[in-house]
N, C-alpha and C positions, 0 to 999 in steps of 0.2 A: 504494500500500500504506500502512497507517495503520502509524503510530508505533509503538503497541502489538504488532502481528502482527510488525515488522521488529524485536522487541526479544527477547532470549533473557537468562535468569539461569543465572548457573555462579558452582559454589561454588567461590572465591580457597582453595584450600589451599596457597598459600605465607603468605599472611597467616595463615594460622589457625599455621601452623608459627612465623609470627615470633612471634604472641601464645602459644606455648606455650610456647618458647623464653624470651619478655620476662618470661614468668611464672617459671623456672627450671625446668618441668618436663618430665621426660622421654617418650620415647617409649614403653619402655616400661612406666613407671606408667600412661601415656595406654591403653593396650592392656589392661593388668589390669584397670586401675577401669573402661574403659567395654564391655571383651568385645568390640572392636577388634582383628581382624589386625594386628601392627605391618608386615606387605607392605601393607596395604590404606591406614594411617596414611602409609606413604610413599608408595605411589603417591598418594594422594589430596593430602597435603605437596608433594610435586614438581610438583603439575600434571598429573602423567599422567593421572591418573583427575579428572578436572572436574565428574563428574555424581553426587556418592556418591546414599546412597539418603534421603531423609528422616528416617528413624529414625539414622541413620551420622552425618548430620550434627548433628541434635540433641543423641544423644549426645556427641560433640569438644563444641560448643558449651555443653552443660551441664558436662564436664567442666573448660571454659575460664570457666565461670562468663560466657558473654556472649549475647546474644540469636544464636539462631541465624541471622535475615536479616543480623547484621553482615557474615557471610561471605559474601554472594551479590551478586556485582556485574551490571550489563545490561551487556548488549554487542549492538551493532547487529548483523543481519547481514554486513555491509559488514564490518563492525571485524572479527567474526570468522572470516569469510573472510579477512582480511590476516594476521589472527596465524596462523592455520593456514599460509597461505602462507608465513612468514615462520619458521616452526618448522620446514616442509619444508625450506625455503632451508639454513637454519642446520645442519640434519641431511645435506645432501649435501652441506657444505665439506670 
């Protein structure tokens, strides 16, 4: 399998939370000024929601004044099979 095809991008919504945070702003100004669910700002923030929509992201990103690819990390298959394994682990202690 090539490199490329074994590679996925998900959007880091803890980072984008630290960057809104590091900035002083809250969640919900983030919600007014971008027509943003604050459920949808937190799950997308925590991690739960890893896939928002392209237009979702944009907006946080424009609202955080940063290039929207700041927030999209690769992750191998491999890697993200482990983290998932690794969040199930964690969720039956």
């Amino acid at each position: 399998m090539s490199e490329l095809s074994d590679t996925k991008f998900r959007f880091n919504g803890p980072m984008a939370k630290k960057e809104r945070e590091y900035q002083g702003k809250s969640m919900s100004l983030m919600s007014s000024t971008t027509g943003i669910g604050m459920a949808s700002i937190s799950r997308i923030e925590s991690g739960e929601y890893e896939n928002p929509t392209g237009e979702t992201a944009m907006k946080m990103a424009e609202f955080l004044g940063i290039a929207p690819e700041k927030f999209y990390i690769k992750e191998s298959t491999d890697e993200r099979n482990q983290r998932i394994r690794e969040e199930i682990s964690s969720k039956e202690d």
